[in-house]
MDTraj code that builds the backbone (N, CA, C; nanometers):
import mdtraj as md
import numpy as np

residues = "UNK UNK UNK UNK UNK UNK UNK UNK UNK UNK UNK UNK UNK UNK UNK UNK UNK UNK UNK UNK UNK UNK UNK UNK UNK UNK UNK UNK UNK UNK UNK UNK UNK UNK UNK UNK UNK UNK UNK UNK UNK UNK UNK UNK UNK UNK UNK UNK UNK UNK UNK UNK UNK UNK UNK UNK UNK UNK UNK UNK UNK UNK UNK UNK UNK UNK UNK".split()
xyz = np.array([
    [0.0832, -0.1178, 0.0000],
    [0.0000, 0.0000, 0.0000],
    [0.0877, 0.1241, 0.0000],
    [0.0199, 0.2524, -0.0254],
    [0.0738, 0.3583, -0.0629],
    [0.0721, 0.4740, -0.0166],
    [0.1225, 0.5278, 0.0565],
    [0.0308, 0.6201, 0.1544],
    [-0.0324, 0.7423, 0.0240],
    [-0.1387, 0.8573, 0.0500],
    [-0.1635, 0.9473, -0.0100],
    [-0.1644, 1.0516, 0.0558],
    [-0.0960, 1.1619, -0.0488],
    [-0.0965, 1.3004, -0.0038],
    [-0.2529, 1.3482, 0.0402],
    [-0.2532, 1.4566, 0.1362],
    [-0.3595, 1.4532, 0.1869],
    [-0.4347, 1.5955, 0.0551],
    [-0.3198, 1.6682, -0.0010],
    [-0.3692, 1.7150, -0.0981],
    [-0.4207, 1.6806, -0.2027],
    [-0.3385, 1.5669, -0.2282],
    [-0.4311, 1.4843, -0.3789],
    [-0.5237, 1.4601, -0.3193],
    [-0.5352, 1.3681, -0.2427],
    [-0.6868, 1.3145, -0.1877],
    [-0.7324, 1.2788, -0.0545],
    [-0.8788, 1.3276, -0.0460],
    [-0.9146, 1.2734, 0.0826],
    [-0.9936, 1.1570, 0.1088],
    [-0.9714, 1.0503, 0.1785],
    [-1.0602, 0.9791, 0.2316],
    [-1.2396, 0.9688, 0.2259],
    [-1.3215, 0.8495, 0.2274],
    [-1.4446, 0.8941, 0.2272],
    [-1.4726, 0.9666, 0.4120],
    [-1.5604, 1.0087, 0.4323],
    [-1.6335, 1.0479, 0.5794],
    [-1.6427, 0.9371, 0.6564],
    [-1.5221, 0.9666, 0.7718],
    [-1.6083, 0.8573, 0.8747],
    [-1.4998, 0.6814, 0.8427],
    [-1.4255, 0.7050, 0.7194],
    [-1.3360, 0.5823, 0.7219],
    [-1.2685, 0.5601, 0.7790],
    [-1.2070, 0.4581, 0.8729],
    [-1.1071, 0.4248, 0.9594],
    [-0.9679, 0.4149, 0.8410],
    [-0.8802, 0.5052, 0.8608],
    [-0.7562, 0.4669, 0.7826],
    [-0.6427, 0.5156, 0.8756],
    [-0.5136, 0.4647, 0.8230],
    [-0.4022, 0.5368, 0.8956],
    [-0.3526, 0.6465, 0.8842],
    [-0.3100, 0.7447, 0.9707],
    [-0.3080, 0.8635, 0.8987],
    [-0.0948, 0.8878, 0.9460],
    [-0.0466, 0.9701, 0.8653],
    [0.0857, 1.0207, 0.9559],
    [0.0344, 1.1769, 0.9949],
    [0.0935, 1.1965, 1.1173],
    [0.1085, 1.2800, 1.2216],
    [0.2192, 1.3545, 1.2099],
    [0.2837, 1.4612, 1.1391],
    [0.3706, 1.4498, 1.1663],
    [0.4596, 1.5330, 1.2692],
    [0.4108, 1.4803, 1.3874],
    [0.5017, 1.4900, 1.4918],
    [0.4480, 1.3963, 1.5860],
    [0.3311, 1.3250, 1.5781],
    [0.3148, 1.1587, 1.6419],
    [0.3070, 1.0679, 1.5799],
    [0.3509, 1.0491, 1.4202],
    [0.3838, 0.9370, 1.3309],
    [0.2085, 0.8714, 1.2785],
    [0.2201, 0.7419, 1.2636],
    [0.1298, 0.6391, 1.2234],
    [0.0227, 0.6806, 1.3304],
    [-0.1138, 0.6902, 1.2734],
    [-0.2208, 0.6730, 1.3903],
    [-0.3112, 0.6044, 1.3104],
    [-0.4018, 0.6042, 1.3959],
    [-0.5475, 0.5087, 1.3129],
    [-0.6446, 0.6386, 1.3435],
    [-0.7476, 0.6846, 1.2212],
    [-0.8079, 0.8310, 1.2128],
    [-0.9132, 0.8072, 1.1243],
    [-1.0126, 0.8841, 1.1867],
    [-1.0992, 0.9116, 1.0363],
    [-1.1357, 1.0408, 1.0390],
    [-1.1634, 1.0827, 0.8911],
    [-1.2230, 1.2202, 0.8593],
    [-1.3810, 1.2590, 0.8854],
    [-1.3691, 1.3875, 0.9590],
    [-1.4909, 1.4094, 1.0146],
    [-1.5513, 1.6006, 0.9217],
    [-1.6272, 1.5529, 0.8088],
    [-1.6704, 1.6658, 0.7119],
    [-1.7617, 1.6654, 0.8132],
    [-1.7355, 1.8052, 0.8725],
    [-1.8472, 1.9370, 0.9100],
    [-1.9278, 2.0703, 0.8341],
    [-1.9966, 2.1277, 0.8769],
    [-2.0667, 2.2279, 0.7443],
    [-1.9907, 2.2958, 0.7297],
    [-1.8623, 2.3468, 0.7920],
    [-1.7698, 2.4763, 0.7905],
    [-1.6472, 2.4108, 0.7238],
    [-1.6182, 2.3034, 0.7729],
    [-1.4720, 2.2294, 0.7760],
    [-1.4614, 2.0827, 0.8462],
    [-1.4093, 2.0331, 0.7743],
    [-1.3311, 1.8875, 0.8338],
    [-1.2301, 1.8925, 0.9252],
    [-1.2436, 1.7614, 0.9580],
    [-1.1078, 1.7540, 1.1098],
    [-1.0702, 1.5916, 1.0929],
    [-0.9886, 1.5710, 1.1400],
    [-0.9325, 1.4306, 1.1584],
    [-0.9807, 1.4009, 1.3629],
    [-1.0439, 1.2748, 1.3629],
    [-1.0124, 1.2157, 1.5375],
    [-0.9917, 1.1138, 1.5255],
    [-0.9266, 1.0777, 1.6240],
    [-0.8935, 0.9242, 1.6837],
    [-0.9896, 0.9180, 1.8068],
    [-0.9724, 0.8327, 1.8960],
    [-1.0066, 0.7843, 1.9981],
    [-0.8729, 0.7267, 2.1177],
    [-0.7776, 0.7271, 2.0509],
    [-0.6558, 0.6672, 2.0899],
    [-0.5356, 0.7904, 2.2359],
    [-0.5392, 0.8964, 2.1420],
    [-0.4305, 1.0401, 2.1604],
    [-0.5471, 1.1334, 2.2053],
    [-0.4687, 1.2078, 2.3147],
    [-0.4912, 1.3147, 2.4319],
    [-0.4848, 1.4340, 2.3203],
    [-0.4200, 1.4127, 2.2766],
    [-0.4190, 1.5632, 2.1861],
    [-0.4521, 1.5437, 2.0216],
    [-0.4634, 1.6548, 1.9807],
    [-0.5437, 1.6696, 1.8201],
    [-0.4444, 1.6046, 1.7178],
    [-0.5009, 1.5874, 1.6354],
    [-0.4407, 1.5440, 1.5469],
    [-0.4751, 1.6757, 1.4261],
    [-0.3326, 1.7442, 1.4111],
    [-0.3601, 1.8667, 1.3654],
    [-0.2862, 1.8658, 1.2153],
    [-0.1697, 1.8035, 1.2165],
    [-0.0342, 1.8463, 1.0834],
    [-0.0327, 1.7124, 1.0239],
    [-0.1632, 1.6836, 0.9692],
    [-0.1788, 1.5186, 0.8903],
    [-0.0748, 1.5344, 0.7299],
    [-0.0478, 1.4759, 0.7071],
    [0.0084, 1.4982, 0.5693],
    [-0.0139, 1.4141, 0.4699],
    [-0.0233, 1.2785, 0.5344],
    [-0.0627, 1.1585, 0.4543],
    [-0.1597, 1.0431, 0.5124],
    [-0.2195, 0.9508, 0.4362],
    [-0.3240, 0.8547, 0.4991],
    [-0.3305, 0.7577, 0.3809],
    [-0.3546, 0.6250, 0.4205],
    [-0.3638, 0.4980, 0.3588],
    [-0.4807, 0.4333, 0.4410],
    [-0.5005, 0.3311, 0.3259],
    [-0.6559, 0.2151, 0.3839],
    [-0.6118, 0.1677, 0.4249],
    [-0.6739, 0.0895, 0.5472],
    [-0.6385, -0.0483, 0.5933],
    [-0.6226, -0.1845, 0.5158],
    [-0.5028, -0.2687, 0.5371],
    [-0.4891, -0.3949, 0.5206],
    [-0.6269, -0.4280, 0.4818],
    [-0.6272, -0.5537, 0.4167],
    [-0.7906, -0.6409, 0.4302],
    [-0.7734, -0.7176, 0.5437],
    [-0.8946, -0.7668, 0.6116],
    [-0.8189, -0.7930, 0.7465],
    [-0.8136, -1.0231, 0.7076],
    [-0.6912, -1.0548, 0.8019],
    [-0.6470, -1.1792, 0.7700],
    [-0.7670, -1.2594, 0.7126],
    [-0.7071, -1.3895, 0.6296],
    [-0.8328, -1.4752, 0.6143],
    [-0.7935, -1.5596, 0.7835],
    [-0.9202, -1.6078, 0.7772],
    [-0.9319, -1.7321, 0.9258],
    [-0.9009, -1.8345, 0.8489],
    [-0.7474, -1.9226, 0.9059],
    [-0.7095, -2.0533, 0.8961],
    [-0.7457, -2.1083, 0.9626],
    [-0.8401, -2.1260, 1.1020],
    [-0.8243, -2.2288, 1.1807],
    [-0.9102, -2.2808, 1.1905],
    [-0.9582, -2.3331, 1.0358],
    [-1.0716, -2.3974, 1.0304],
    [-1.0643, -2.5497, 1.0602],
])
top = md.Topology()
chain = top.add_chain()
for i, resn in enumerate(residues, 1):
    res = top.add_residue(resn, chain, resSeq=i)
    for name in ("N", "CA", "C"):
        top.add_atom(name, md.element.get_by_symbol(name[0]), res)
traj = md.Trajectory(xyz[None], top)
């Protein structure tokens, strides 16, 4: 996977993807379109997630072997 500039593109509303921070690295984030403006939150970090620069989808998640 690839990360994307957050200028080329944004995410749909509300998707869980990874975002970089850059000054707290890798997080897990989604985009939150408001009537004025968007924001990025986690649930994870005490503080905002403010200087995003890039974001990628998640993995598909494993197949189950233990059938």
């Amino acid at each position: 996977m690839e990360a994307i500039r957050c200028t080329d593109r944004l995410p749909e509303a509300n998707e869980e993807v990874l975002v970089y921070e850059t000054e707290a690295g890798w997080r897990l984030a989604w985009l939150v379109v408001g009537k004025q403006e968007n924001w990025w939150e986690n649930c994870h970090d005490v503080y905002g997630l403010h200087q995003i620069s890039h974001w990628m989808t998640l993995p598909p998640e494993p197949k189950n072997t233990w059938t």
